[in-house]
C-alpha positions in Angstrom: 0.7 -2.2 18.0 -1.5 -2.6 15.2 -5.3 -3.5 15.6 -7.0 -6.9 14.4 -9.7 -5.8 12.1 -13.2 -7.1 13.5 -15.1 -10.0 12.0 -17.0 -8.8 8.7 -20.8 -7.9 8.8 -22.6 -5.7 6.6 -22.2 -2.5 7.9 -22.9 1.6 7.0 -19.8 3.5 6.4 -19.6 7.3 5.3 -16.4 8.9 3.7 -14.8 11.5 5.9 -11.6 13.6 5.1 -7.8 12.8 6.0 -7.1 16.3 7.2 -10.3 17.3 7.9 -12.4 14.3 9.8 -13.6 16.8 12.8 -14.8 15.5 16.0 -18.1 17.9 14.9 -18.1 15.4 11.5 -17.3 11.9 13.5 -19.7 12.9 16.5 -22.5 13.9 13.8 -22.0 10.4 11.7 -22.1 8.6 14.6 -25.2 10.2 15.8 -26.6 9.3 12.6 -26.3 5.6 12.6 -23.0 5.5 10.6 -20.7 2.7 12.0 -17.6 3.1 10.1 -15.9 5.6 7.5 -13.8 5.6 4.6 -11.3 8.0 3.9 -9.0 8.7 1.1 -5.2 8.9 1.8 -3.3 12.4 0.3 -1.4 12.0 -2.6 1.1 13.4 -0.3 1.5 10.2 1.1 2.9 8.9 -2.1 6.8 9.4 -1.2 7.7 5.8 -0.6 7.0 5.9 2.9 4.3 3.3 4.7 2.5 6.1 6.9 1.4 3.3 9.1 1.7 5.7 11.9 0.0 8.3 10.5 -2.9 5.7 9.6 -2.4 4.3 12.8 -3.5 7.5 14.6 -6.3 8.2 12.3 -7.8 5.2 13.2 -7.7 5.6 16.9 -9.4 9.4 16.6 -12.0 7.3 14.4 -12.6 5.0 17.2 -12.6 7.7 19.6 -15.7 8.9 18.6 -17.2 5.4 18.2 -16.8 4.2 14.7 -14.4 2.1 12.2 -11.9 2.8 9.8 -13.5 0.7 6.9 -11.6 1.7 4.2 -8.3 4.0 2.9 -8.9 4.8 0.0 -5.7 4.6 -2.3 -7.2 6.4 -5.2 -5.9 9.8 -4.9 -1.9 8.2 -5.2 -0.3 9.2 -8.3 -0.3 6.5 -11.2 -0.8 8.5 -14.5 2.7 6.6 -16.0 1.7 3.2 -14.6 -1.8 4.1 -16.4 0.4 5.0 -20.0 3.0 2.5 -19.3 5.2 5.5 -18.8 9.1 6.1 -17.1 8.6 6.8 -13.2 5.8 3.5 -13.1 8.1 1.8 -11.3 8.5 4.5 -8.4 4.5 5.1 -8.6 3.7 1.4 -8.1 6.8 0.8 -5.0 4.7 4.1 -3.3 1.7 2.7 -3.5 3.2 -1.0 -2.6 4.6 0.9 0.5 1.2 2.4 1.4 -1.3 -0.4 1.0 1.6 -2.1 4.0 1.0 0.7 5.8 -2.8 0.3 5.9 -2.4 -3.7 6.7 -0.1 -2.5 9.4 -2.8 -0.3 10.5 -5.4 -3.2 10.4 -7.6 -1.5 8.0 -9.0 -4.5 5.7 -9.8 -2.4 2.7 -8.4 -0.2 0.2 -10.0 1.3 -3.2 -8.9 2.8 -6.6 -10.1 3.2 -10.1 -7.9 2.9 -12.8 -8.5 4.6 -16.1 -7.1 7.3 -18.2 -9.5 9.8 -17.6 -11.7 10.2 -14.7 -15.9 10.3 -14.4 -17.5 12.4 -17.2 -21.0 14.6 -16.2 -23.2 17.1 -18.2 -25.0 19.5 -16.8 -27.1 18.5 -14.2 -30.8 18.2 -14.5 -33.1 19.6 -11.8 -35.0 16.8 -9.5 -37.9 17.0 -6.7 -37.8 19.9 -4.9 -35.1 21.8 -6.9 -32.2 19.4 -5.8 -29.6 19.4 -8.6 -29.0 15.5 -10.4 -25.6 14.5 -11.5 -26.7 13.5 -15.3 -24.8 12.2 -18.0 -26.4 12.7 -21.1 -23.9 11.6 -24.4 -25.8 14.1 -27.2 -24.7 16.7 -24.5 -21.3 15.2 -24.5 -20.7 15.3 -28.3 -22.4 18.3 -28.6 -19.6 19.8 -26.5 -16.8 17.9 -29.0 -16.3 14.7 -26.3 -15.1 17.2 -23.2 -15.3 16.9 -20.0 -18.0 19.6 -18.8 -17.7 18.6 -14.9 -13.9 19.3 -14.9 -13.4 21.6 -17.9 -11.8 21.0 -21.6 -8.5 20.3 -21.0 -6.2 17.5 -23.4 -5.8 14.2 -22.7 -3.8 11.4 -23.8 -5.1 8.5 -26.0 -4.1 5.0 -24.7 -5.9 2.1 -26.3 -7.5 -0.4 -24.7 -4.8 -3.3 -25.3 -2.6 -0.8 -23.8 -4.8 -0.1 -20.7 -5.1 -4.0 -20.3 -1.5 -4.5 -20.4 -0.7 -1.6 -17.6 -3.6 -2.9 -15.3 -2.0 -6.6 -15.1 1.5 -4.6 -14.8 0.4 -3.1 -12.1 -1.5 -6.0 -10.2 1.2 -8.5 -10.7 3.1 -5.8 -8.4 0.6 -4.4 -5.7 -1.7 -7.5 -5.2 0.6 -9.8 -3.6 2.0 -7.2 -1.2 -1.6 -6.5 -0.4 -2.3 -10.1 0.2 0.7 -10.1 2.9 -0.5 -7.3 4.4 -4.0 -8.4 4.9 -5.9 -5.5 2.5 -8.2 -6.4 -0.5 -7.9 -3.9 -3.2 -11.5 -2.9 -4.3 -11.8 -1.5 -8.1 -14.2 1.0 -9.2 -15.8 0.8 -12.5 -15.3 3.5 -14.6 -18.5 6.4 -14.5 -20.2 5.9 -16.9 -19.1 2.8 -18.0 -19.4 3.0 -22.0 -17.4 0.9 -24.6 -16.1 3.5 -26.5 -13.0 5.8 -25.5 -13.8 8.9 -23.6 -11.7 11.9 -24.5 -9.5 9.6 -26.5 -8.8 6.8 -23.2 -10.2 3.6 -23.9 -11.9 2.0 -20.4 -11.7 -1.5 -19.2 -14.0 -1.5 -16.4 -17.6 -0.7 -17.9 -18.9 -4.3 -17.6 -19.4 -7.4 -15.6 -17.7 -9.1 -18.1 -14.6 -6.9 -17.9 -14.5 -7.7 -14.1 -14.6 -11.6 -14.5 -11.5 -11.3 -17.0 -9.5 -9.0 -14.2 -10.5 -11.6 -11.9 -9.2 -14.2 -13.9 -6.3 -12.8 -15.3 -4.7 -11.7 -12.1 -6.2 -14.0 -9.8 -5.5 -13.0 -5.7 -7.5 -13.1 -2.6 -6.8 -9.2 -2.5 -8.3 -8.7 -6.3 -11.5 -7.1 -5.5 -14.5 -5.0 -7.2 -15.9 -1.7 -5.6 -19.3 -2.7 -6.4 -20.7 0.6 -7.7 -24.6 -0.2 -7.8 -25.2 3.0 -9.5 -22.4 2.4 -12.1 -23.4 -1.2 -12.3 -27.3 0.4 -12.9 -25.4 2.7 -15.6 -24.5 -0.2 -17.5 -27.9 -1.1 -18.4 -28.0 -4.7 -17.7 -29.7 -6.6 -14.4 -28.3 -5.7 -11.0 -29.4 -8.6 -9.6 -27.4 -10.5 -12.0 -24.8 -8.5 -11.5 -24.7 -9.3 -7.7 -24.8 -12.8 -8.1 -22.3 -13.3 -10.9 -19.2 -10.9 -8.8 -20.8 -11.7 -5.0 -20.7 -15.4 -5.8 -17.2 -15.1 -6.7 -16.4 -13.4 -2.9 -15.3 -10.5 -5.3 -17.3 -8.0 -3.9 -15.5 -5.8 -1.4 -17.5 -2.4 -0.8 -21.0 -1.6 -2.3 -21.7 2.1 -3.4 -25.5 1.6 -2.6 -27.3 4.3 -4.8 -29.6 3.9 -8.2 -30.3 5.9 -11.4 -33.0 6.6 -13.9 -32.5 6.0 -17.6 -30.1 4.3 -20.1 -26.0 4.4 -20.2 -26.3 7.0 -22.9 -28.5 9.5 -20.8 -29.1 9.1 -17.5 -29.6 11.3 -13.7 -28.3 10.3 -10.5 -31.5 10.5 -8.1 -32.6 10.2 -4.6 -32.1 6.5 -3.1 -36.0 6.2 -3.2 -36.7 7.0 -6.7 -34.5 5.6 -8.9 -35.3 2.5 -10.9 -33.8 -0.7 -9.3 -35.8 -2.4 -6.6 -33.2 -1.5 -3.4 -34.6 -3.9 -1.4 -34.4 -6.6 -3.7 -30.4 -5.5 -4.0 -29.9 -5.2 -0.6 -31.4 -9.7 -0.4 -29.2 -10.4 -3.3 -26.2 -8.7 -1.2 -27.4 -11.4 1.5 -27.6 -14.1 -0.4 -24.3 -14.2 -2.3 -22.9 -13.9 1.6 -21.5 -10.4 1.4 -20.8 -8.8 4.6 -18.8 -5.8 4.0 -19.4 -1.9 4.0 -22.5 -0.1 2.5 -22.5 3.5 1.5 -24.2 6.2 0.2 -21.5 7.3 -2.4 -23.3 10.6 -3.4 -26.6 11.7 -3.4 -28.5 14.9 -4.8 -27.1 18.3 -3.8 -30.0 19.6 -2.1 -30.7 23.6 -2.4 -29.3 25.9 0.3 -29.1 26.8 2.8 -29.1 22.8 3.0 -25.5 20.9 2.3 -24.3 17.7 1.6 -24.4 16.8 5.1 -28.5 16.9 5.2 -28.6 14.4 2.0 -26.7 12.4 3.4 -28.5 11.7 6.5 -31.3 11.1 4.8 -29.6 8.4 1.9 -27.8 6.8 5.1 -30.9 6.4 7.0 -32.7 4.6 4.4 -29.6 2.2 3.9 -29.7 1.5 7.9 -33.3 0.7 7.6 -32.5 -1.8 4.7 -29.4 -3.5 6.4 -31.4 -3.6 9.7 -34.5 -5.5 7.6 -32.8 -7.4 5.6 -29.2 -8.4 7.9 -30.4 -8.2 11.2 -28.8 -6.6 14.0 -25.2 -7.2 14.0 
């Protein structure tokens, strides 16, 4: 029996592990005002089965310990030849067809992905208050290191242009989106980090801009066509997050919010603390209101802080400010 996902209300989620979501981590989260979590499903899980079992069970040990499963995160599924347009898309997009079923079966509204050639680029990082390290992207750096990646190492990559990348995206979503709509499950897109015009590592990327979202929205129009509104990568892009907001949120194309900010421009800029960065969060977190979203908030990353402090302490910290702000500005659900 599967469960009947809960009326939608703004709501603080954390990402947890598939095979490693402790009752330590759930009991901790929960002490910490989290209400939900999303969790990425194993690439594993890409061998044409649903898993609505499996996801099934993960969802009751969520609830267990008092919280939600928000989100499964489809991103981690192989789709490098849908991507290139490549032999073995068809068996890549009938696994992940199979999946997102399996997380409607499981009553888990939401699912996420990106979709690019290449992944997120980084420098390295600057230091920030208190000695906590900054993600930073910084383009002179970039170059300077002949376009490679320095988060995840030189290593080659393909070139795909970006008619080519538009042409596999709509390939793609004329296949997955209406199974998702059947099965209940919006499919929430990422943009790409950091969202520049020009190809990175030789891969063109088609979602760096507001504009880019409104022409996937229209182009392959569904209910379950969704954007995982990235605030920081929106922030990246250097226009008005505000305007941003209103222009996807009034379109009920907003799905999850990565709440989290940035100082500088999209050629050089640091990932910093939720209180310092150069977007008015409150103002965001009324503009969220008033374009009617009521969906999951969270943290996405935050500054590493130095030891013998981990993740774990930033993010209590970045979670309790976004609890404040949806308590403030949402009321008490």
């Amino acid at each position: 029996m599967t469960a009947t996902p809960l009326p939608a209300r703004a709501q603080l989620i954390d990402a947890v592990d598939f095979d490693d979501a402790s009752p330590a981590t759930l009991d901790f989260l929960k002490a910490t005002g989290v209400e939900g979590v999303i969790v990425r499903v194993p690439s594993r899980m890409a061998d044409g089965d649903t898993h609505a079992e499996d996801f099934i069970a993960f969802r009751k040990h969520v609830e267990s310990h008092g919280l939600e499963l928000s989100c499964l995160h489809s991103g981690g599924l192989p789709k490098k030849a849908i991507v290139y347009g490549r032999e073995g898309r068809e068996a890549e997009a009938h696994a992940w067809a199979q999946v997102i079923r399996g997380i409607g079966a499981a009553g888990v509204p939401l699912t996420a992905t990106t979709f690019q050639g290449i992944g997120h680029f980084r420098t390295p990082p600057a230091t920030g208050r208190g000695g906590a390290l900054l993600s930073t992207y910084r383009k002179a750096d970039l170059d300077a290191n002949a376009g490679r990646d320095w988060e995840h190492g030189a290593r080659p990559h393909d070139a795909i242009s970006e008619r080519e990348m538009w042409a596999s995206l709509q390939w793609f979503y004329e296949r997955i989106l209406p199974v998702a709509e059947e099965s209940g499950v919006r499919v929430c897109l990422h943009p790409d980090d950091p969202p520049v015009h020009d190809a990175l590592g030789g891969a063109a990327r088609i979602t760096s801009s507001i504009e880019q979202y409104l022409q996937i929205f229209n182009t392959i129009p569904s209910e379950a066509n969704a954007m995982l509104f990235c605030q920081g990568c929106v922030a990246e892009m250097g226009g008005n997050v505000l305007e941003a907001i209103h222009a996807v949120g009034t379109r009920g194309k907003i799905g999850i919010v990565h709440f989290r900010d940035i100082v500088g421009t999209p050629d050089d800029f640091v990932e910093v603390f939720i209180d310092e960065g150069q977007n008015d969060m409150l103002a965001a977190m009324q503009a969220y209101k008033a374009v009617g979203f009521r969906g999951p908030f969270m943290m996405d990353h935050t500054p590493q802080l130095p030891k013998p402090f981990d993740h774990w302490h930033g993010h209590a910290y970045a979670n309790g400010y976004i609890k404040a702000l949806i308590r403030v500005v949402y009321g008490r659900a």
